[in-house]
N, C-alpha and C positions, 0 to 999 in steps of 0.2 A: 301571614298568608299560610293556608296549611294545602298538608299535600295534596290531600282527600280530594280540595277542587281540579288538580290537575289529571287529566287524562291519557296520558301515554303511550296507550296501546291505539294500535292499529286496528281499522275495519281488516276483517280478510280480504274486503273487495278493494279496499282500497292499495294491498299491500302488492311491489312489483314483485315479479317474480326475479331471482336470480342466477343471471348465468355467468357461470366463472369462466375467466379467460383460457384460453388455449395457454397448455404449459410451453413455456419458452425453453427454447435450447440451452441444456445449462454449460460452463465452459469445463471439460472434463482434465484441467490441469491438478493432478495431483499436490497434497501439501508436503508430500517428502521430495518432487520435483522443484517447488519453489522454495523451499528449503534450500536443498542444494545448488540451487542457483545463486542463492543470495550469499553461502559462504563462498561460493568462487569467485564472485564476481568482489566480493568485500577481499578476498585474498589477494587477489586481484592489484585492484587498490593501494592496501599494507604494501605490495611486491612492489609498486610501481614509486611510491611515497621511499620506501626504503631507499631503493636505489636512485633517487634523486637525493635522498640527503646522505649517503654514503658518498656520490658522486661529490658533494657540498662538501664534506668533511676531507676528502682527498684534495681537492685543489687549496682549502684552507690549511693542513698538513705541509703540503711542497712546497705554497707559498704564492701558487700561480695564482689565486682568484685577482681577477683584476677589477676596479669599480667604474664606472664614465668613460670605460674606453678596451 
């Protein structure tokens, strides 16, 4: 088949016209804001993690951890 037969283009009459949408509200969060959200909230985290296995490591030390009861 070649290409020659095929037709492509558009009549003008037949072409719609285009109307672009109304621009949307865009979200004006900063990326040095969500940055620094994400190391707190991730430090956060590490702080919370730490001191539950510090917490693990001290009663394993003294000897209290107790299992089933």
């Amino acid at each position: 088949m070649r290409n020659d037969d095929l037709n492509l283009h558009a009549d003008p009459d037949d072409q719609e016209h285009f109307t672009p949408r109304a621009p949307q509200a865009k979200r004006q969060k900063s990326l040095v804001l969500q940055v620094a959200l994400g190391v707190f909230i991730g430090g956060l985290a590490l702080w919370l993690v730490q001191l539950g296995a510090t917490a693990l490591m001290a009663k394993l030390a003294m000897g209290t951890l107790q299992f089933g009861g």
